[in-house]
N, C-alpha and C positions, 0 to 999 in steps of 0.2 A: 590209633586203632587198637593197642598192645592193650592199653586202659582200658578200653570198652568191652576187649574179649576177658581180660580178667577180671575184670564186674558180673561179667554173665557168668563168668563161672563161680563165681563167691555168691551170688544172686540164688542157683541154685543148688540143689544136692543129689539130683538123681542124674546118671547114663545109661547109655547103653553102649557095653564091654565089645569089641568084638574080637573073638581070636579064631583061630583059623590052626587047621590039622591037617597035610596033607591034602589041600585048597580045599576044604570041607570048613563053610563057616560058621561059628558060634555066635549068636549074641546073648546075653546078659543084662539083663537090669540090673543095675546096682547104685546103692549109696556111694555117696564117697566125699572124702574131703582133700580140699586142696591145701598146701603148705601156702606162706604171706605171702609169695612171688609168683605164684601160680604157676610153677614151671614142675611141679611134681603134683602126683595125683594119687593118693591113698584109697585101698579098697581092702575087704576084707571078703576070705573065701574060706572052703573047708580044701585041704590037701587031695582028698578025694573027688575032686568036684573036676567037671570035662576042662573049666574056662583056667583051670589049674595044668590040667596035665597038660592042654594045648600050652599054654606059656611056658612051661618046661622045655616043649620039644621049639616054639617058638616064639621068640617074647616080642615078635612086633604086632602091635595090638592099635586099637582104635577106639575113640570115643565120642557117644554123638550127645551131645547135650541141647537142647531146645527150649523154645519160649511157647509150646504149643500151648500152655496154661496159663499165658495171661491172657489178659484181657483187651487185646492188641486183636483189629480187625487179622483176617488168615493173610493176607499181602504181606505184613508188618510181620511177621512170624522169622524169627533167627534161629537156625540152625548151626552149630560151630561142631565141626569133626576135628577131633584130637587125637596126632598120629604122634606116638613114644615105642617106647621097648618097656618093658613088663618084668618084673622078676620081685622074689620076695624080699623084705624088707629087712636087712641087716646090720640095722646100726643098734646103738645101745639105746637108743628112744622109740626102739621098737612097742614095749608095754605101754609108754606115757601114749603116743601114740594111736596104740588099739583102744586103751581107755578113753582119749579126747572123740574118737570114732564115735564111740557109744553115749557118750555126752550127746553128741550133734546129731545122733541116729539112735533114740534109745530101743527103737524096733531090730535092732542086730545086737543088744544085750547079749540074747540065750545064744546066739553066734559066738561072739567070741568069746563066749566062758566057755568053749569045747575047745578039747585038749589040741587038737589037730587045727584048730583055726588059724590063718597063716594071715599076716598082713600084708597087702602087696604096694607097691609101690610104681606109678609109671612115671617114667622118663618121658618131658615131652616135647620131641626133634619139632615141630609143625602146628598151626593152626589154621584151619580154613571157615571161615564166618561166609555162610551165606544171610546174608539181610535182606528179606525179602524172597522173592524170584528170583530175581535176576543179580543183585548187585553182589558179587564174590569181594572176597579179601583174604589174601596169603601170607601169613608169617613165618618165615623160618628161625627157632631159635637159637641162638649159638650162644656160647657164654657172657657174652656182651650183653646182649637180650634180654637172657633171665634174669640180671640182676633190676 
């Protein structure tokens, strides 16, 4: 099942972010790309931006990724929620990074040429694939897992 939920995440590019302020909830659309193991999740944002300061104050975040666009009768429709922790990206492959972003998303270009553009990075504890209605499935991942 580990295979199939990182296929649908490599399959597509867009979520939706959700962070949360003092149980006041945010969501976001966003690009994003995932690293080869699919246990990390790259986004980019401005430092100014709400889904920024809520990860600040809280970096446990969510992401729902869907198949509403294919071309799969509404039954067949997969939903996967992706629960991590949130924080900005600080390794030294930070730049390579925001630039492969912009490769794979050339609509957030004029994004991250702004000075304040931060690239974030999710950590991610869980998966939950609903396929279909009814059929759920639960991954928790631990370091065993991600690899």
């Amino acid at each position: 099942m580990l295979e199939k939920i990182r296929e649908m995440i490599r399959r597509n590019d867009l979520a939706v972010l959700a962070t949360s302020h003092e149980d006041r909830p945010h969501c976001s659309l966003m690009a994003y790309m995932p690293d080869n193991d699919c246990s990390r999740i790259y986004l980019l944002t401005l430092k100014d931006s709400r889904k920024f300061a809520n990860i600040s104050r809280n970096p446990c975040v969510s992401l729902l990724i869907d198949t509403r666009n294919s071309h799969e009768p509404r039954e067949a429709f997969k939903a996967l929620t992706i629960s991590g922790t949130c924080a900005p990206e600080d390794s030294p492959d930070q730049e390579s990074l925001k630039q492969e972003m912009v490769k794979r998303h050339p609509q957030v270009r004029e994004l991250a040429a702004k000075p304040d553009c931060v690239l974030l990075v999710v950590h991610i504890i869980s998966f939950l694939l609903l396929d279909g209605v009814s059929n759920a499935h639960y991954i928790e991942l631990d370091e065993q897992t991600a690899k």
